[in-house]
C-alpha positions as CSV (number, residue, x, y, z in Angstrom):
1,X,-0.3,1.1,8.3
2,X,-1.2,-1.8,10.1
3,X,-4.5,-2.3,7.6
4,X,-4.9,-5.5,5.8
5,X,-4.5,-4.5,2.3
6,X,-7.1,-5.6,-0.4
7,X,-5.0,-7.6,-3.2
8,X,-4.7,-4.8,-5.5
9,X,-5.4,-1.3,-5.3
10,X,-6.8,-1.2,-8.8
11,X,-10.7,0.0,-9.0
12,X,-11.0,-1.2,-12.6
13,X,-10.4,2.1,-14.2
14,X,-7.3,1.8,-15.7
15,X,-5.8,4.6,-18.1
16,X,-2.3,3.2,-18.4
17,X,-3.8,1.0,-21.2
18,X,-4.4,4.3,-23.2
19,X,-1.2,5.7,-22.6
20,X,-1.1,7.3,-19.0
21,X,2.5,6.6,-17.0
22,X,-0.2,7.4,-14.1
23,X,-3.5,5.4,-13.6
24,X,-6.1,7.7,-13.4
25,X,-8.3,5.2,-11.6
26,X,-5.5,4.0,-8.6
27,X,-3.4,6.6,-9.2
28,X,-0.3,3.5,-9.3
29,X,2.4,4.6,-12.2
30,X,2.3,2.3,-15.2
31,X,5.4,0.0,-14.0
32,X,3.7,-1.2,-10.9
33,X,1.0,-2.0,-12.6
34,X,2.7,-3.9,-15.2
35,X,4.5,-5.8,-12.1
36,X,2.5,-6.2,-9.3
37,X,1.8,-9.3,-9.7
38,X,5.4,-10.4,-9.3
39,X,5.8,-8.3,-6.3
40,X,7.1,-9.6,-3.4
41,X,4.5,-8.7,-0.2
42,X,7.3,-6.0,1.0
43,X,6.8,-4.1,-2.2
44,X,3.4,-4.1,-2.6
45,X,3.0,-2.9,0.6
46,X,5.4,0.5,0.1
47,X,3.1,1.1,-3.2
48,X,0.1,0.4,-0.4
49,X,2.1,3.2,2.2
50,X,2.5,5.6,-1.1
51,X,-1.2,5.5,-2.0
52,X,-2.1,6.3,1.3
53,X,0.2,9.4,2.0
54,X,-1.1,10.6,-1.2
55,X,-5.1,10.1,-0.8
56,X,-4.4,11.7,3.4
57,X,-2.6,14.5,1.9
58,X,-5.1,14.9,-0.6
59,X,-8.3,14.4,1.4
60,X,-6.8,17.4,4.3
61,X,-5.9,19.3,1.2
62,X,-9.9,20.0,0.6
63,X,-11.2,18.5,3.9
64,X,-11.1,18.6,7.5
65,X,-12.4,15.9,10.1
66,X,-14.1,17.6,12.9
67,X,-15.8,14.6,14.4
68,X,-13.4,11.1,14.3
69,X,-16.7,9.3,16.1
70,X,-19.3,10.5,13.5
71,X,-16.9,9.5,10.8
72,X,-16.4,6.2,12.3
73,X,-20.2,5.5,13.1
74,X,-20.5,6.6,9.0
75,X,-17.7,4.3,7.8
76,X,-19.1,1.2,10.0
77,X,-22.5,1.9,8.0
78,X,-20.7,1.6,4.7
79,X,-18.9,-1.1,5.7
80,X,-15.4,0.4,5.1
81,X,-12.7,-2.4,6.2
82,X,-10.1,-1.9,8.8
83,X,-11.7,0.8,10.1
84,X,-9.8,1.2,13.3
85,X,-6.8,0.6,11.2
86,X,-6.9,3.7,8.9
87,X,-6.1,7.4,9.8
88,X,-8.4,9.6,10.0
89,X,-7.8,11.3,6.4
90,X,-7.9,7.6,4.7
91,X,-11.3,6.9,6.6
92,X,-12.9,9.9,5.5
93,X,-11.1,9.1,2.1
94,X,-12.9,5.7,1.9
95,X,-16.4,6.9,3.1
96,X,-16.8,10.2,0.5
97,X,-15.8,7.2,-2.0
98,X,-18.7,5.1,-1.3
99,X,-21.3,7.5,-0.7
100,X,-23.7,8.2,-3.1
101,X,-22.8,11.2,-5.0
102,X,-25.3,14.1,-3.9
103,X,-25.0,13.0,0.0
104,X,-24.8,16.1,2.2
105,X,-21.9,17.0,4.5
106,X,-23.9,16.7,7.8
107,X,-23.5,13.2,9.3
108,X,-20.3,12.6,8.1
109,X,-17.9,14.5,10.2
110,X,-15.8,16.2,7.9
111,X,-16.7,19.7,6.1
112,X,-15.3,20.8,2.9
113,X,-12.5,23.5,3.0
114,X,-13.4,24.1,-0.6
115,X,-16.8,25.1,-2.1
116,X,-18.5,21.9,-2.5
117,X,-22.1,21.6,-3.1
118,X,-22.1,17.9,-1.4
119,X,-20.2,14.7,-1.1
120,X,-19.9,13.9,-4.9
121,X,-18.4,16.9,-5.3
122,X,-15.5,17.1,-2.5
123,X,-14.8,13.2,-4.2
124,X,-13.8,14.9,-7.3
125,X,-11.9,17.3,-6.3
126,X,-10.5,15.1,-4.4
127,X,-9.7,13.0,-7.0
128,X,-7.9,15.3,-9.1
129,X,-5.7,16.4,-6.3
130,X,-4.9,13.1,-5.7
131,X,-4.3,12.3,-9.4
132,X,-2.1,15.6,-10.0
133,X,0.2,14.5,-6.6
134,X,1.0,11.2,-7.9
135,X,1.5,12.4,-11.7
136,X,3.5,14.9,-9.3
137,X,5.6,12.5,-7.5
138,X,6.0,10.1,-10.5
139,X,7.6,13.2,-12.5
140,X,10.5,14.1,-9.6
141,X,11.2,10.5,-9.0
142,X,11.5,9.6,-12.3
143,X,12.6,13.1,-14.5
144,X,9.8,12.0,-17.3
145,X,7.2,13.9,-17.7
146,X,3.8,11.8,-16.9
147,X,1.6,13.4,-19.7
């Protein structure tokens, strides 16, 4: 991921404060939040590369990108950064994130491979797929259940 990477993945949702060994808002597990800031740039950026395996595997779980150009022209009129930097997956990723939620599929060169009414919708479920891989990958790599 050649990407410049904001300073923190958080998005100011953060469950781990209530419990949660996953954040239901970055989807980071508790101890990297707890740490971050005394991560060295090398580790931050594997947390960086784990997020965004998980939201591209998420996204083509209920997604598919038909039209990279369309996506691009879309993601260039929301301003998503690093554009050129981020797979395909991620782009689409960022631009159902920042569109407003009852935007239609048309324009936006991905279509749903799930029944989604509109934009808002496929965000969710993408979401939760996103949140159940990482509660998911924090349960085989650590044997403790995330619940």
């Amino acid at each position: 991921m050649t990407a410049t990477l904001r300073r923190t993945p958080c998005v100011g949702i953060c469950s781990t404060t209530y419990g949660d060994l996953v954040c239901r808002g970055c989807k980071r597990f508790a101890h990297e939040i707890d740490q971050w800031n005394g991560y060295a740039d090398d580790q931050r950026l594997l947390v960086w590369e784990r997020l965004y395996k998980l939201r591209e595997g998420a996204l083509l779980a209920h997604a598919r990108i038909i039209d990279r150009a369309t996506l691009n022209e879309r993601a260039e009129a929301l301003k998503v950064p690093d554009r050129d930097a981020l797979s395909a997956a991620n782009l689409a990723y960022e631009v159902i994130r920042r569109l407003p939620r009852a935007d239609d599929f048309p324009g936006l060169g991905i279509v749903p491979r799930v029944d989604a009414a509109h934009a808002g919708e496929l965000y969710q479920r993408v979401e939760a797929e996103l949140y159940r891989r990482a509660v998911a990958q924090y349960e085989r790599d650590f044997h403790v259940p995330a619940r």
